[in-house]
LUMKE-915807 format. One line per field, with one value per residue (C-alpha): residue number from 0; residue in one letter; y negated, z negated, x negated. Coordinates in Angstrom, 2 decimals, always signed. Layout:
// residues N
pos = NUM, ... .
code = A, ... .
north = Y, ... .
up = Z, ... .
east = X, ... .
// end
This chain:
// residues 415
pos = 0, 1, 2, 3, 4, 5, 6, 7, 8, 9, 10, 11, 12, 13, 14, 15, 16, 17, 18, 19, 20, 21, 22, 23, 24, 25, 26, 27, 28, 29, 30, 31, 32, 33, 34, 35, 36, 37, 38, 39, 40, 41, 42, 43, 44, 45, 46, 47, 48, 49, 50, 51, 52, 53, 54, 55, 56, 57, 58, 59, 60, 61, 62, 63, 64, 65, 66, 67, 68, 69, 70, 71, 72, 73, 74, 75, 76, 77, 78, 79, 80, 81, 82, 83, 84, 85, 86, 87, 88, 89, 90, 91, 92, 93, 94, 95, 96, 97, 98, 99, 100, 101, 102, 103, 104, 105, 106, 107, 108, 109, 110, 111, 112, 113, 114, 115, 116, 117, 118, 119, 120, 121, 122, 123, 124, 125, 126, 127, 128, 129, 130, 131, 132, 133, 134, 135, 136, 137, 138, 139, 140, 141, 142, 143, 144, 145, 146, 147, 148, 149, 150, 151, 152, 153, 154, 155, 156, 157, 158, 159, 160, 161, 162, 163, 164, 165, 166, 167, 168, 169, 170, 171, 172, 173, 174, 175, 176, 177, 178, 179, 180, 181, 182, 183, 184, 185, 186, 187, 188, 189, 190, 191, 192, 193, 194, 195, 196, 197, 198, 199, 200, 201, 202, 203, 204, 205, 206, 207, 208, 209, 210, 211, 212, 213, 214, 215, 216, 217, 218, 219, 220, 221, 222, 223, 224, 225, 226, 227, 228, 229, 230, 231, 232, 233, 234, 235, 236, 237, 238, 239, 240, 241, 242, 243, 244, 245, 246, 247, 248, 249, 250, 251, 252, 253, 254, 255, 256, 257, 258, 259, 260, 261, 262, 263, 264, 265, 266, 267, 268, 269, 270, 271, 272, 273, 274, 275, 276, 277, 278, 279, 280, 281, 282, 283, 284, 285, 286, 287, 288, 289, 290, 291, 292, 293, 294, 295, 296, 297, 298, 299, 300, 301, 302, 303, 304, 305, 306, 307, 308, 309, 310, 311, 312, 313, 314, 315, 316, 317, 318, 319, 320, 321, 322, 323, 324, 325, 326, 327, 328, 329, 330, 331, 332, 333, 334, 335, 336, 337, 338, 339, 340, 341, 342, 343, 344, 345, 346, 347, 348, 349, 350, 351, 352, 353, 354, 355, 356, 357, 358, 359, 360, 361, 362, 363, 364, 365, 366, 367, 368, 369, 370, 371, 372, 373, 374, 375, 376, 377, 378, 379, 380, 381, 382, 383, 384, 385, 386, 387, 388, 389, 390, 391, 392, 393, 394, 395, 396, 397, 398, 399, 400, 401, 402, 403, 404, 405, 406, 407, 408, 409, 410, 411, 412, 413, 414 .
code = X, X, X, X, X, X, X, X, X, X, X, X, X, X, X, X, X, X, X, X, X, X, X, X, X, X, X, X, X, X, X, X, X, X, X, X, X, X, X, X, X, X, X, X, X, X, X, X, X, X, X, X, X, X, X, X, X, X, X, X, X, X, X, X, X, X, X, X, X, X, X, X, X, X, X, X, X, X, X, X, X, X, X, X, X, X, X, X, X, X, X, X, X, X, X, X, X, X, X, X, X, X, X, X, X, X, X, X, X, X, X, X, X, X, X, X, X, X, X, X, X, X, X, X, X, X, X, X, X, X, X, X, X, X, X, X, X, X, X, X, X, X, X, X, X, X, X, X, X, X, X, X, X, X, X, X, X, X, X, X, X, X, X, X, X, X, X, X, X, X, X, X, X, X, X, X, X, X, X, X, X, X, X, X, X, X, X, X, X, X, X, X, X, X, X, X, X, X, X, X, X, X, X, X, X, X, X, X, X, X, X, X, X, X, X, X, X, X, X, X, X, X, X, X, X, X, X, X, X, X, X, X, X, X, X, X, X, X, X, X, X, X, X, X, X, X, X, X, X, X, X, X, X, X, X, X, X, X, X, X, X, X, X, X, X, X, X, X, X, X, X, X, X, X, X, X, X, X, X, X, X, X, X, X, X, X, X, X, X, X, X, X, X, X, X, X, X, X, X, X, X, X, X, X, X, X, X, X, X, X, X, X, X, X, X, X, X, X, X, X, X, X, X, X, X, X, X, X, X, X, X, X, X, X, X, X, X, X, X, X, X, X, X, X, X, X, X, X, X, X, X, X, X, X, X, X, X, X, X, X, X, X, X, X, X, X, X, X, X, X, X, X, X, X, X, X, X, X, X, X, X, X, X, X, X, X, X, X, X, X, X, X, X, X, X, X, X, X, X, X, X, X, X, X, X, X, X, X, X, X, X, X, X, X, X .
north = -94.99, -93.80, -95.33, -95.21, -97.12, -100.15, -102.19, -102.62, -105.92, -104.48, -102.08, -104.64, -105.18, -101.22, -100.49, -102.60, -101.91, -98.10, -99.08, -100.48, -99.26, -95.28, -95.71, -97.17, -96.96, -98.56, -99.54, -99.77, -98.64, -95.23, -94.86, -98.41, -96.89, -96.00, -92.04, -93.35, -95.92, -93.79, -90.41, -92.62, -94.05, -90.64, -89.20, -91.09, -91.07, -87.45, -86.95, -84.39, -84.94, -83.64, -85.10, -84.34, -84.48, -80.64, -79.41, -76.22, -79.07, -81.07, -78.33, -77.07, -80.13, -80.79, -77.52, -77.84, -81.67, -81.12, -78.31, -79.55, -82.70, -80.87, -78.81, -82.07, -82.44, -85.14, -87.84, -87.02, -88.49, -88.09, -89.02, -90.11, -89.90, -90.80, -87.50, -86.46, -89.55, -86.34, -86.93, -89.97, -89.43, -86.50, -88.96, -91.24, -88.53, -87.59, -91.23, -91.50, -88.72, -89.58, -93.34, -92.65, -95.78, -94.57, -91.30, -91.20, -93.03, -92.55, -93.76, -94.26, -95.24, -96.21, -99.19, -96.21, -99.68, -99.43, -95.52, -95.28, -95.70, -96.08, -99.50, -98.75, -95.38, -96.78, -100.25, -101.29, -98.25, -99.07, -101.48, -101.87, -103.01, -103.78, -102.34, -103.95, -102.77, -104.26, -107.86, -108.92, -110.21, -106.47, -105.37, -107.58, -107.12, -110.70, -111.47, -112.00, -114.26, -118.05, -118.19, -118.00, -121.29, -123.11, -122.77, -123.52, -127.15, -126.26, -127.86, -127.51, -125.08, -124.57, -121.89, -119.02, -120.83, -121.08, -117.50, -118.37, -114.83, -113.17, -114.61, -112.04, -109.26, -109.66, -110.46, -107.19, -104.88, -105.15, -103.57, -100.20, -97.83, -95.15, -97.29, -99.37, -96.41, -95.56, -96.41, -96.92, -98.89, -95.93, -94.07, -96.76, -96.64, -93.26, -93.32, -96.09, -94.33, -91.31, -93.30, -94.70, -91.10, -89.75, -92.17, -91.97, -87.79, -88.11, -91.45, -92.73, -89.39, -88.55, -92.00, -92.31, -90.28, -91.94, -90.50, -92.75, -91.90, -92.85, -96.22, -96.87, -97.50, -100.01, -101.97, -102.37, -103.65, -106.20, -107.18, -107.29, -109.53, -112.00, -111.76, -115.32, -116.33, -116.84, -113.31, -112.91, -109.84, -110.05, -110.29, -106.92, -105.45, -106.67, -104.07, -100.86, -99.58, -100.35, -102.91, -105.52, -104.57, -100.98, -102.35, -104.57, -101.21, -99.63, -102.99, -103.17, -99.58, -100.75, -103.64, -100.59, -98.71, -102.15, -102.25, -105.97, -108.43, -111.10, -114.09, -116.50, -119.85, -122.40, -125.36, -127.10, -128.88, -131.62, -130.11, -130.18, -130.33, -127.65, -124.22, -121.45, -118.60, -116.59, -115.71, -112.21, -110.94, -107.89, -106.66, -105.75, -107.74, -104.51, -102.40, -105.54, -105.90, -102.09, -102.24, -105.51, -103.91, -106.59, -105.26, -108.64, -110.02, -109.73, -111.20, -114.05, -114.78, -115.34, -118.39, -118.33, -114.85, -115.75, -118.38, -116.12, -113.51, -115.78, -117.11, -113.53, -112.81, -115.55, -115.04, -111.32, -112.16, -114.81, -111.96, -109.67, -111.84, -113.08, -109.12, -109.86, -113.71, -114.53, -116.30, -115.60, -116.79, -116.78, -117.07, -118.98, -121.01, -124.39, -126.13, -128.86, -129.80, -132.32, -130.01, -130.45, -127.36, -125.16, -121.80, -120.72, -122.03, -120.96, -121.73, -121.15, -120.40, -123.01, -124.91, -126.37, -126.03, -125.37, -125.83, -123.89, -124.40, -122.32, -122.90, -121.12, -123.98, -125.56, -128.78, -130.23, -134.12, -136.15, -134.45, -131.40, -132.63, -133.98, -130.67, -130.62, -134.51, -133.99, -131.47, -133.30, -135.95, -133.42, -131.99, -135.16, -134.38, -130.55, -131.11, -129.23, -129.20, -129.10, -127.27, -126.61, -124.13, -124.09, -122.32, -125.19, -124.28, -127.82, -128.48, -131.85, -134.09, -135.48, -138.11, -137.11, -133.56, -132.15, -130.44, -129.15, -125.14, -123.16, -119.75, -117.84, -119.82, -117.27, -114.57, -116.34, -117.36, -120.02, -123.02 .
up = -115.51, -114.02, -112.86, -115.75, -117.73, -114.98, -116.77, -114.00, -115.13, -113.01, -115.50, -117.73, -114.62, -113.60, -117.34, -116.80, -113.79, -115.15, -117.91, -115.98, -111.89, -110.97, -108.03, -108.23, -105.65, -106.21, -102.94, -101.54, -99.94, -100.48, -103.06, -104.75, -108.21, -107.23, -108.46, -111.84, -112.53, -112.16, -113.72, -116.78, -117.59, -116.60, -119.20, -122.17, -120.72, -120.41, -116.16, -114.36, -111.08, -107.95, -104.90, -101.24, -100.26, -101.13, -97.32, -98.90, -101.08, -98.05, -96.16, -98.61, -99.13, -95.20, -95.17, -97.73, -99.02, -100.81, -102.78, -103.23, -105.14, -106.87, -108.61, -109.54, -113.48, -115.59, -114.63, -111.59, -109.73, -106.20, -105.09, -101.06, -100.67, -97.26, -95.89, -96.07, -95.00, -95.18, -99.04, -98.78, -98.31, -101.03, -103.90, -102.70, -103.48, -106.68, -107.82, -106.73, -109.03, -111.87, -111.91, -114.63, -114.84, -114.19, -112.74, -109.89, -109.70, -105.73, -104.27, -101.54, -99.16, -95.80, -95.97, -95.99, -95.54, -92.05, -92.09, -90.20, -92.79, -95.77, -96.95, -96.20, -98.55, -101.79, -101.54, -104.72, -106.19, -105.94, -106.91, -105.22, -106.50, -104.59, -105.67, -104.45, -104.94, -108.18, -108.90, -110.06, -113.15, -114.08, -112.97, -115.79, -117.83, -118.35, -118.54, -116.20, -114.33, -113.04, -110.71, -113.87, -115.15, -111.86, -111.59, -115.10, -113.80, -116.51, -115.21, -118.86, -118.02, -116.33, -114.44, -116.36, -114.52, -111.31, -108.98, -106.43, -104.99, -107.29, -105.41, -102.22, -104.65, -105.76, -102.46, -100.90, -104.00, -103.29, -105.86, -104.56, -107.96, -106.45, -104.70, -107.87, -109.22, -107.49, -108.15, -104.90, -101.75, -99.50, -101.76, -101.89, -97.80, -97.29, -99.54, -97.35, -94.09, -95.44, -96.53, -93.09, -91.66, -93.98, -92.99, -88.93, -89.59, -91.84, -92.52, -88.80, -86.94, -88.95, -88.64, -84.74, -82.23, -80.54, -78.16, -78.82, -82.13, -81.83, -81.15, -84.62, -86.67, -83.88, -83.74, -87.73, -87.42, -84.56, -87.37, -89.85, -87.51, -87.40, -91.08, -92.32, -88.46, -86.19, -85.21, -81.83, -79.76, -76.88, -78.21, -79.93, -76.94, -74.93, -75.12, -75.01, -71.73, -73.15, -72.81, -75.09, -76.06, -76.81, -79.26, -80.96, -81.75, -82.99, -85.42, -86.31, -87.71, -89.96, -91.41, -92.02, -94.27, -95.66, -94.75, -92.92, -93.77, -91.56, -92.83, -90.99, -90.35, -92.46, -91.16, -91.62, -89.14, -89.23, -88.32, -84.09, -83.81, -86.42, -84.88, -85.62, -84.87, -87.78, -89.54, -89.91, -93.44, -94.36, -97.57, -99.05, -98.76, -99.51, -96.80, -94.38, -96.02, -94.43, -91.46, -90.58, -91.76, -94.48, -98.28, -100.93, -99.49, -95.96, -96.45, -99.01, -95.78, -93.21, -94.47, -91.67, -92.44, -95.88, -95.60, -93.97, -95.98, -99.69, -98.09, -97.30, -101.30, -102.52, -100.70, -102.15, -105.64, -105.33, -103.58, -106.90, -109.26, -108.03, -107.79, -111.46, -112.58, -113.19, -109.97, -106.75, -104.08, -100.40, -98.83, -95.32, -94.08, -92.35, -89.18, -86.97, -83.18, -84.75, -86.46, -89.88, -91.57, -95.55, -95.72, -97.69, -98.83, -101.51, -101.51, -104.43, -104.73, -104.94, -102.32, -104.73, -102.55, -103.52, -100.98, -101.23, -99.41, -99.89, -99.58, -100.38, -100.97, -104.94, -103.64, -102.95, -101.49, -100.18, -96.87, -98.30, -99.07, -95.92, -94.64, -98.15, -97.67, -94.69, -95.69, -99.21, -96.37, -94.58, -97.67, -99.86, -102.61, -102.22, -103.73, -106.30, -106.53, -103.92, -104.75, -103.12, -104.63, -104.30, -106.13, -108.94, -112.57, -113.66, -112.65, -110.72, -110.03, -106.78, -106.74, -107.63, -107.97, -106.18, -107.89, -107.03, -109.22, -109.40, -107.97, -110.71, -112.86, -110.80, -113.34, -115.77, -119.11, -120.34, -121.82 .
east = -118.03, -115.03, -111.97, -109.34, -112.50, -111.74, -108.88, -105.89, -103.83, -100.57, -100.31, -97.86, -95.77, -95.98, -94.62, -91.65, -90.34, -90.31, -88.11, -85.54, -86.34, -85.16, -87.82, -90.86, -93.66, -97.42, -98.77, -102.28, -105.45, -106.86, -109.22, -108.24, -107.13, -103.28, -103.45, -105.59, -102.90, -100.19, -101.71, -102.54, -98.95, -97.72, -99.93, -98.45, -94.82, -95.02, -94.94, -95.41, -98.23, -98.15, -100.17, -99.24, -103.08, -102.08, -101.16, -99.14, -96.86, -96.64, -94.97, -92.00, -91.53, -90.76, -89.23, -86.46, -86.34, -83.63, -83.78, -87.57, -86.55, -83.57, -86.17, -88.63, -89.03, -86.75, -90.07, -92.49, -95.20, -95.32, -98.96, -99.16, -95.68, -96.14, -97.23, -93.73, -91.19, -88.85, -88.17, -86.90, -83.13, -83.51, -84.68, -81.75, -79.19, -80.91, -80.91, -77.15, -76.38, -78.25, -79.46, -82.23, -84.98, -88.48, -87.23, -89.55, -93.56, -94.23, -98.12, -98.39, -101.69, -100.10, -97.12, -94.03, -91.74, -92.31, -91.35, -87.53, -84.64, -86.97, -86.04, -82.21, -82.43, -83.71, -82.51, -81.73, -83.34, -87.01, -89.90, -92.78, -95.63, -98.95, -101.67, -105.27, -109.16, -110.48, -110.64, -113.45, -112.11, -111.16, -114.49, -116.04, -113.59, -113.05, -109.36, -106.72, -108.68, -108.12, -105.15, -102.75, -104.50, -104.20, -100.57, -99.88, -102.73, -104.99, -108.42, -110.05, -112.46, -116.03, -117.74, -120.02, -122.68, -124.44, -124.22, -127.31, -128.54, -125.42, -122.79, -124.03, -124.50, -120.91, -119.29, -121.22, -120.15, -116.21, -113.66, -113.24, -114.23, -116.01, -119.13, -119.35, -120.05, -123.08, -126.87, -128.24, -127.14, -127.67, -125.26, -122.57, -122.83, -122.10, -119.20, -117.60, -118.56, -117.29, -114.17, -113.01, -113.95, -111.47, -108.83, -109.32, -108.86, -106.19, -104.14, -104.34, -104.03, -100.50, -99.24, -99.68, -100.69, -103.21, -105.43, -108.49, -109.16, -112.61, -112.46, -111.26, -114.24, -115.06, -112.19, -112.34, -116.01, -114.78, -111.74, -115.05, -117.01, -114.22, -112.78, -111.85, -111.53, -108.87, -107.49, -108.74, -107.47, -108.66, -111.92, -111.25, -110.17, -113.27, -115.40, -112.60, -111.00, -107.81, -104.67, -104.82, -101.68, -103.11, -105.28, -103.13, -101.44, -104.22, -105.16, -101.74, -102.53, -105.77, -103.20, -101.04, -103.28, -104.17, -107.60, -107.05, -104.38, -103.23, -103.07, -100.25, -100.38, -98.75, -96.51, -93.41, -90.94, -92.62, -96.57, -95.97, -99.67, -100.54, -101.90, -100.02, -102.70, -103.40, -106.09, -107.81, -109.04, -111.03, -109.11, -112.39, -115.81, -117.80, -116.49, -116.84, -120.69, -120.92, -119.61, -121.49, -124.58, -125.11, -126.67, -127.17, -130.41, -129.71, -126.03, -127.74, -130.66, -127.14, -125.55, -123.02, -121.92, -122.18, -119.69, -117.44, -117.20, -117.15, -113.92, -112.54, -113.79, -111.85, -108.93, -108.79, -109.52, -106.62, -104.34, -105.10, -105.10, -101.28, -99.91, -100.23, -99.49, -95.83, -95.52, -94.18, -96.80, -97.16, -100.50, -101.37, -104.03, -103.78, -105.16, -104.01, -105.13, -107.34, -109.83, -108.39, -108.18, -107.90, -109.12, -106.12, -103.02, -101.10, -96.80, -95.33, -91.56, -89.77, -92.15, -95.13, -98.11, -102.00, -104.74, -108.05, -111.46, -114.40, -118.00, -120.98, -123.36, -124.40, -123.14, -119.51, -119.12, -115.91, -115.88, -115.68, -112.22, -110.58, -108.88, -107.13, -106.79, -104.60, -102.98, -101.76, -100.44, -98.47, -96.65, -96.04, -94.18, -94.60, -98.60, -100.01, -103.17, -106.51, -109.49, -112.83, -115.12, -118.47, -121.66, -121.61, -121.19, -118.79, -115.01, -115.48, -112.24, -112.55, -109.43, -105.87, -104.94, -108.05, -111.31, -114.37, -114.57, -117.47, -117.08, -118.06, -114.71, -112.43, -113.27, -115.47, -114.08, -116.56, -114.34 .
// end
């Protein structure tokens, strides 16, 4: 199977902003679909490719920007754009003179938002659009998946059924094409050790120079280790002959290339005894499964882990699932000093707020609820909906506005 056989649900929203957008950039993690996304629109729209994984591109492009972009096709695609920041002003000018929608389709695997002067250049000019690993809804090819139903409070649904031992297996396969790809575990772990090689020699070397390159792969198995946890630093830092502010740097680098997300606290004027730490999140469970040295049974065996990293699953098949739904949607977590805490909680805009809890066991009772309880007493009016989900296969109300859902009914399409 290859990649372009994987349906990718931004592709409606991609479309668009190319018929209306002179710039438009797809964002993400290396190796998460970006180049087969964008080659395959570009195919059928007629563009041109060119990828600056190609050194000898990379430098005339940094040697005459300019005259490199003047001499760009009517509609291009500029793979990694980020190799060569350099551009940047260029495309601006070319934009300027001829304000063409869909003119330029930039990749781009490290966050170029944070490169100097980028966001003043092409504001106005560009849409970004986030592009994640595979949900797992596109994986199975089996719709757009539930968030969309949540917001529009449709409950009228059930689970395809009871995961048991599958809900490992899924959590340890992650979206990332290439693994999913492959018949045998020990395969699908060298491609992912091979994969965060590839980005310590390449991605992280050009975007800082660091003299501890080394110490990479470590730090992003401690961020592993505590994925659906508070972030900890100076637990990172621990075991490293290096500041804690040193090491901050280098995470801040991993969240760069979007291989960890950090996941803020919510709260509100009124929350003086909510914590505001933030959460850590692995952006993908199967390269967390690999670099805690977890495969389906042994993950299945580890409840604790378990837990852990179903949370960090569901919070990344929400995050892909909302690059796509009509809504615009903020993501925290919650936690006060009394204990009382939701995995994940969802804002929409205009303030409506959904509360999510995640547990890997077949059963769900009233406790299971008082985090989301509290929480529903902190935002009044703002309340949504709560939902726990658990390894059930029925939707089970649980009092006003909150539900027990099955796992499996966040890509399942059983009515």
């Amino acid at each position: 199977m290859s990649d372009s056989d994987y349906p990718r649900l931004l592709q409606p929203l991609l479309e668009e902003a190319l018929d209306d957008t002179p710039v438009v950039l797809i964002h993400g993690p290396r190796q998460c679909g970006k180049t087969t996304l964008a080659q395959k629109i570009g195919n059928e729209r007629g563009y041109r490719y060119l990828t600056f994984d190609d050194v000898n591109l990379v430098e005339a492009a940094k040697a005459d920007p300019v005259g490199f972009v003047d001499r760009l096709d009517e509609q291009v695609i500029l793979d990694e754009i980020q190799h060569v920041p350099e551009l940047f002003s260029s495309i601006k000018q070319a934009v300027d003179r001829k304000r063409q929608p869909g003119r330029f389709l930039l990749t781009g695997s490290a966050n170029v938002l944070l490169l100097p002067k980028l966001a003043d250049s092409l504001a106005g000019r560009m849409e970004i659009l986030n592009l994640r690993p595979l949900a797992r809804c596109e994986i199975e090819k089996s719709g757009d998946g539930l968030l969309t139903r949540i917001l529009g409070d449709d409950f009228s649904f059930r689970g395809a059924g009871k995961l048991g031992e599958r809900l490992a297996a899924c959590v340890v396969e992650g979206g990332y094409p290439e693994p999913l790809k492959r018949g045998t575990e020990r395969r699908k772990k060298q491609w992912y050790l091979n994969y965060i090689k590839t980005l310590v020699q390449r991605d992280i070397r050009e975007l800082a120079r660091i003299s501890n390159l080394e110490s990479i792969p470590k730090i992003l198995q401690l961020a592993a280790v505590q994925s659906a946890q508070l972030l900890n630093m100076s637990a990172i830092a621990a075991p490293f002959q290096m500041t804690r502010q040193t090491t901050s740097t280098y995470f801040t680098l991993l969240k760069n290339i979007f291989l960890v997300d950090v996941l803020p606290a919510w709260h509100n004027n009124r929350g003086k005894r909510l914590i505001k730490t933030p959460k850590v999140h692995m952006t993908d469970t199967g390269l967390a499964a690999v670099l805690l040295g977890m495969n389906a049974e042994r993950l299945d065996a580890n409840r604790g882990m378990l837990g852990h990293l179903l949370e960090s699953f569901v919070y990344n098949e929400l995050r892909r699932q909302a690059s796509w739904a009509n809504a615009d949607i903020d993501f925290y977590h919650f936690r006060d000093k009394d204990q009382y805490e939701v995995d994940i909680v969802m804002e929409q805009n205009g303030g409506e707020i959904i509360g999510i809890e995640v547990k890997a066991a077949a059963t769900v009772s009233e406790k299971d609820f008082k985090g989301l309880k509290k929480l529903h007493a902190t935002v009044g009016k703002s309340w949504k909906a709560g939902i726990v989900f658990y390894d059930g296969d029925m939707v089970l109300p649980f009092g006003e506005k909150m539900y027990a859902v099955p796992v499996s009914a966040l890509w399942g399409e059983i009515k």
